[in-house]
LOTORNU-914840 format. One record per residue: residue number from 1; residue in one letter; y negated, x, z negated of N, C-alpha, C in turn. Coordinates in steps of 0.05 Angstrom, whole numbers. Each point is the difference from the previous one (the first is absolute). Layout:
+------+------+--------+--------+--------+--------+--------+--------+--------+--------+--------+
: resi : resn :    nc2 :    nc1 :    nc3 :   cac2 :   cac1 :   cac3 :    cc2 :    cc1 :    cc3 :
+------+------+--------+--------+--------+--------+--------+--------+--------+--------+--------+
:  NUM :    a :      Y :      X :      Z :      Y :      X :      Z :      Y :      X :      Z :
...
+------+------+--------+--------+--------+--------+--------+--------+--------+--------+--------+
***
This chain:
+------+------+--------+--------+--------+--------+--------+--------+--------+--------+--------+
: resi : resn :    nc2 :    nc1 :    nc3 :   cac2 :   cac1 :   cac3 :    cc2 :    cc1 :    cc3 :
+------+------+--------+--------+--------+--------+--------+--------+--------+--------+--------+
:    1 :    x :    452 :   -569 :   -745 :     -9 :     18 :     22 :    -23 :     17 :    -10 :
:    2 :    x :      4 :     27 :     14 :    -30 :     14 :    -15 :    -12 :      8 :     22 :
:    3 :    x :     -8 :     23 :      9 :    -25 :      4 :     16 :      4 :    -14 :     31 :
:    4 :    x :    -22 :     -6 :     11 :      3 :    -11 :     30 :    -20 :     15 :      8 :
:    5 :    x :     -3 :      9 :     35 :    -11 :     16 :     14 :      1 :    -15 :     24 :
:    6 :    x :    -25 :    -10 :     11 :      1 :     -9 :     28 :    -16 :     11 :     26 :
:    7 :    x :      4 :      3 :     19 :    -10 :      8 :     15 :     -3 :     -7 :     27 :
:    8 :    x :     -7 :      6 :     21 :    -11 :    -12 :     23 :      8 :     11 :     15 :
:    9 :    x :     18 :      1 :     25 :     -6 :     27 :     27 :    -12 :    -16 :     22 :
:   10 :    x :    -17 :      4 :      6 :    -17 :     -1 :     24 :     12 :     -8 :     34 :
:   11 :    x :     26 :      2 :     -6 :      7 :      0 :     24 :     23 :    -21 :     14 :
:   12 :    x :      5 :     -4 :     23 :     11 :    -15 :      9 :     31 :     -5 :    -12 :
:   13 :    x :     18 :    -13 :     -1 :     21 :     -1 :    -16 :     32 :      6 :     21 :
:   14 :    x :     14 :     17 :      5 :     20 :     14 :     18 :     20 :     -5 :    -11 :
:   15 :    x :     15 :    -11 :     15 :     33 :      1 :    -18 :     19 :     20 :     11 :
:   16 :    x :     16 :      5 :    -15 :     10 :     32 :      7 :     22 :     -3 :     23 :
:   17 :    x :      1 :     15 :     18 :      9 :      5 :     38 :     38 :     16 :    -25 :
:   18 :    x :     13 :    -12 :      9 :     33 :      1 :      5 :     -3 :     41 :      7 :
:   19 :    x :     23 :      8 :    -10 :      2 :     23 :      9 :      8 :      5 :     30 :
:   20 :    x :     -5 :     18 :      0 :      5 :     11 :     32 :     21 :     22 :      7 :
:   21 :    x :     13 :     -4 :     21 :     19 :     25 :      1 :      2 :     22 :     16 :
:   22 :    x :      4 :     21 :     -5 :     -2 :     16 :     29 :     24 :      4 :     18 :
:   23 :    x :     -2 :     16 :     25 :     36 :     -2 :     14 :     10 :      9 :    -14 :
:   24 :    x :      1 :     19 :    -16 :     25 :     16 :    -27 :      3 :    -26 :    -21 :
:   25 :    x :    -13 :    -23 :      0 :      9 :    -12 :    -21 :    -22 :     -6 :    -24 :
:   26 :    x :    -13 :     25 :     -9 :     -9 :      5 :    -19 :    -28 :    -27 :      0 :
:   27 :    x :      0 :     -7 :    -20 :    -21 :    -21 :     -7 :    -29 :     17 :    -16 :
:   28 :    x :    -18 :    -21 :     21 :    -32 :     13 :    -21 :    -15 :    -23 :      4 :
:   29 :    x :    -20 :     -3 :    -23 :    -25 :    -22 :      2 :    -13 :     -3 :     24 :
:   30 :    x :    -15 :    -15 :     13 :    -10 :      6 :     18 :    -38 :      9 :     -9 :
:   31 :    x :    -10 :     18 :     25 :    -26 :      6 :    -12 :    -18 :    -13 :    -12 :
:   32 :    x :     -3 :    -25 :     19 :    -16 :    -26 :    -16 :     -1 :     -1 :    -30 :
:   33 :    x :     25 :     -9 :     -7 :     13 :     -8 :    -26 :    -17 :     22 :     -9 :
:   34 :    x :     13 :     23 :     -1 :     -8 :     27 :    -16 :    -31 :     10 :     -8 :
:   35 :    x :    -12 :    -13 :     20 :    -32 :     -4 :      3 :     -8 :    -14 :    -20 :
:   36 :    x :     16 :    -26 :      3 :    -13 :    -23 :    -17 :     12 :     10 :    -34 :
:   37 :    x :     17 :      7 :      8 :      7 :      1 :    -33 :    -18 :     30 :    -17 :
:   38 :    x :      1 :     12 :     29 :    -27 :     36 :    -21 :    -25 :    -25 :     -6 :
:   39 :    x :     -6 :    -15 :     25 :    -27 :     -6 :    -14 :     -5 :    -20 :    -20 :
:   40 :    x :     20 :    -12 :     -4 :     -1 :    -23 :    -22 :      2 :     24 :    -32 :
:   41 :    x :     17 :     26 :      2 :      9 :     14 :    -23 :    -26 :     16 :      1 :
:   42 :    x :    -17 :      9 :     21 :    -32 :      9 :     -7 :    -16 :    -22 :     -9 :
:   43 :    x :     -2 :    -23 :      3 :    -16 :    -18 :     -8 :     -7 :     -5 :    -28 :
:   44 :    x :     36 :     -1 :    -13 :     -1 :    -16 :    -30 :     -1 :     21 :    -22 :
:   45 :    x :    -23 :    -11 :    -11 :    -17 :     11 :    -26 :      4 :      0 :    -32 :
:   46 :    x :     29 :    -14 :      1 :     14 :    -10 :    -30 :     11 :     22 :    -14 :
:   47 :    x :     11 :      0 :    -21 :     15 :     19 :    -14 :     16 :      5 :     17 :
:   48 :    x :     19 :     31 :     -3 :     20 :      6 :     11 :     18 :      5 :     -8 :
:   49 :    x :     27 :     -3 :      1 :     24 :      1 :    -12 :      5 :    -11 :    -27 :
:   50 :    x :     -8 :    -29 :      3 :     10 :    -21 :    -17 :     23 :      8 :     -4 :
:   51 :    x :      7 :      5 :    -39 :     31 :      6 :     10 :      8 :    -15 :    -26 :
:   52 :    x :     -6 :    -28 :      9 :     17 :    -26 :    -11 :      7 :    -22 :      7 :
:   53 :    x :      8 :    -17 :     -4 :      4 :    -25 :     10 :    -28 :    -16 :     21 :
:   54 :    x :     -3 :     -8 :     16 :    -10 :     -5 :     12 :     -5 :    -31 :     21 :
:   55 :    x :    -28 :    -19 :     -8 :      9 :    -20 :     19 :    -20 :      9 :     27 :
:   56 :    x :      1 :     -6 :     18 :    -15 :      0 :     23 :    -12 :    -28 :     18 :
:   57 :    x :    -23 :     -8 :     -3 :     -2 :    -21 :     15 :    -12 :     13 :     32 :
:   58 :    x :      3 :      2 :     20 :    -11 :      3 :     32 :     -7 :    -31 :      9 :
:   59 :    x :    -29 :     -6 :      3 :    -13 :    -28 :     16 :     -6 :     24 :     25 :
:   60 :    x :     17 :    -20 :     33 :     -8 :     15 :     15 :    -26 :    -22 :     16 :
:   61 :    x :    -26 :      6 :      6 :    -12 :    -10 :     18 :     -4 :      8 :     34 :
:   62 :    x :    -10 :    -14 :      9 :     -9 :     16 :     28 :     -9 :     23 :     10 :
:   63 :    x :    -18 :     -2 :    -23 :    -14 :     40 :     -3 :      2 :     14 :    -15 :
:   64 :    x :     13 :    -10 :    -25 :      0 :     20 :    -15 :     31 :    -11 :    -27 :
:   65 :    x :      4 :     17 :    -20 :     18 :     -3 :    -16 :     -8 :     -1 :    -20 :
:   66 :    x :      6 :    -10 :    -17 :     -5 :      2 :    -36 :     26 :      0 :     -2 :
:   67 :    x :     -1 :     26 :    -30 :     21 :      2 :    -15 :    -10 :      4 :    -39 :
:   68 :    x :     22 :    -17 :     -8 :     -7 :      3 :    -28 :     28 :     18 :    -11 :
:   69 :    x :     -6 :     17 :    -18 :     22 :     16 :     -9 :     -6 :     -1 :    -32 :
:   70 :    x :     31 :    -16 :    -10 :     -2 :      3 :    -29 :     14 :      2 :    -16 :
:   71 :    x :     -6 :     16 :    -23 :     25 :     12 :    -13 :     16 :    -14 :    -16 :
:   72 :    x :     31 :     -5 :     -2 :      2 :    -18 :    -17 :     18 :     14 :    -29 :
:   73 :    x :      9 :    -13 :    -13 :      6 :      9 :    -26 :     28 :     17 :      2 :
:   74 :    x :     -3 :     31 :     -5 :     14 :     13 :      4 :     27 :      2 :    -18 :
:   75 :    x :     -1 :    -16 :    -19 :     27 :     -6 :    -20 :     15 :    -28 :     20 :
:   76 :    x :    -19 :    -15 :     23 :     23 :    -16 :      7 :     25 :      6 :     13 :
:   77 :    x :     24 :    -16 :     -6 :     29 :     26 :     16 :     -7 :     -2 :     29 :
:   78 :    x :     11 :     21 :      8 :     -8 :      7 :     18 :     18 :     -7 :     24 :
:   79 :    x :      3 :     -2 :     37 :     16 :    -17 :     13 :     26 :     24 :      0 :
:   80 :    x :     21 :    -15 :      4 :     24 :     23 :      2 :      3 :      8 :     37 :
:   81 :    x :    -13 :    -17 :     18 :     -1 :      5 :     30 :    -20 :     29 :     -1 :
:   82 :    x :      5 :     11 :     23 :    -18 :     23 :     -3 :     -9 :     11 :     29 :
:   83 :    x :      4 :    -24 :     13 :     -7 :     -4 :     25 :    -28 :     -7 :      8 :
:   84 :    x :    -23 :     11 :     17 :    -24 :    -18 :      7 :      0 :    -41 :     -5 :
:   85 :    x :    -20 :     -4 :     -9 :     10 :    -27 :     -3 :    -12 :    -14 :     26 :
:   86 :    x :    -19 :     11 :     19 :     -1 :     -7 :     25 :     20 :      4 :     18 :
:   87 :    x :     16 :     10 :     -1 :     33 :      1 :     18 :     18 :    -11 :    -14 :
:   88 :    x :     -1 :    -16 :    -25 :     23 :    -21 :     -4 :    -18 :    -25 :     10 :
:   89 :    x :    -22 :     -1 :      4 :    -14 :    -20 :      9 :     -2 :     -8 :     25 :
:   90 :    x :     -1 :     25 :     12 :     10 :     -6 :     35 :     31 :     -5 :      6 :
:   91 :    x :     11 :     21 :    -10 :     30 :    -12 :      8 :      9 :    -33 :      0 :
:   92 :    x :    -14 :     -7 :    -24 :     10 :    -36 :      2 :    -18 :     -8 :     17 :
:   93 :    x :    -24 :      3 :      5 :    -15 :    -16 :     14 :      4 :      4 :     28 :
:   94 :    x :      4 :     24 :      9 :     19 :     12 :     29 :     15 :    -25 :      4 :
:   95 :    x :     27 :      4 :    -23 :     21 :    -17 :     14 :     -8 :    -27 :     -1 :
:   96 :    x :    -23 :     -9 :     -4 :     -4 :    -36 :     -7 :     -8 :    -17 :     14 :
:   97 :    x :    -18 :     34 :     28 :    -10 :    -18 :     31 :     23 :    -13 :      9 :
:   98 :    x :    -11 :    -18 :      7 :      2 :    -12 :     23 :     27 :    -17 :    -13 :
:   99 :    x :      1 :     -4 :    -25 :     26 :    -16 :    -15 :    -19 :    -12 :    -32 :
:  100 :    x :    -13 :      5 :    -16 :    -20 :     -6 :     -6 :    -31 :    -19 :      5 :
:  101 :    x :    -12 :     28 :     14 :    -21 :     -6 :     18 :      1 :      2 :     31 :
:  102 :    x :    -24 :      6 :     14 :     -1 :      7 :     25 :      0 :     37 :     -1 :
:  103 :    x :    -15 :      3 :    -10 :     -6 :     33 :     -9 :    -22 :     -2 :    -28 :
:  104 :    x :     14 :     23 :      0 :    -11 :     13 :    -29 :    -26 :      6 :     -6 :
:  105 :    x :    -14 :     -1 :     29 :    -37 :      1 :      1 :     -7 :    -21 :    -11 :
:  106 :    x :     18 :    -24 :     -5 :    -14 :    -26 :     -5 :     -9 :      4 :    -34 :
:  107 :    x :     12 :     15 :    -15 :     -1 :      0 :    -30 :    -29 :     19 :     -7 :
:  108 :    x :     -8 :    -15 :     -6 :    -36 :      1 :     -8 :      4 :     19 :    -38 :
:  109 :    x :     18 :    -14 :    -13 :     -8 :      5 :    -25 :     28 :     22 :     -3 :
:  110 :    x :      6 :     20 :    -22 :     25 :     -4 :     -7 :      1 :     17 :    -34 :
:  111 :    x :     14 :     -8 :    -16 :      3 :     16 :    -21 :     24 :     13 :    -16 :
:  112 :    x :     -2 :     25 :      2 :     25 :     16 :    -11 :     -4 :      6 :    -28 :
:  113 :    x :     24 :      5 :     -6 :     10 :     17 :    -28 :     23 :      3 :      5 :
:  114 :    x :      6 :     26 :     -8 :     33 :     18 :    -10 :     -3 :    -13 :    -33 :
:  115 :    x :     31 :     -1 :     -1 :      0 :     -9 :    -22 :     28 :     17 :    -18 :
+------+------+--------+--------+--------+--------+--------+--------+--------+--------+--------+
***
């Protein structure tokens, strides 16, 4: 692994609100969401447009977030999925309520890789 970058946001920790639909159908974020996400993308002070391989650690607390962002070795192969790896992560864990666990709030830790 080579460079790591960590950082802090100050603020309370939001988990992202389901899309919304209007009577035509058409789906949009809701404002909240859209709030929280401008101000978390004004906050963070790291390089921009990492454009390599990448691990991400997020510790969420009560008030605030830490994130560590680090680069990893750009000759490793790379995943053939090319999908977000947080939406192959929900999809299984979606279908696992309530046959699994109770719900999916219960999972404190979790760790991904595309492979």
């Amino acid at each position: 692994m080579a460079n790591s970058k960590k950082q802090t946001f100050q603020v309370k920790p939001r988990a992202k609100q389901r899309p919304r639909y209007t009577k035509t159908g058409h789906a949009y974020t809701p404002i909240e969401t859209r709030q929280y996400e401008s101000l978390i993308s004004r906050l963070y002070k790291g390089r921009t447009f990492v454009d390599c391989p990448i691990e991400v650690e997020l510790i969420f607390f009560k008030d605030k977030i830490e994130m560590i962002i680090t680069e990893l070795d750009p000759n490793e192969e790379q995943s053939k999925l090319r999908g977000d790896i947080d939406n192959y992560a929900k999809a299984v864990l979606d279908a696992l309520n309530t046959i699994a666990y109770a719900d999916d709030k219960q999972i404190v830790s979790l760790k991904l890789r595309k492979k």
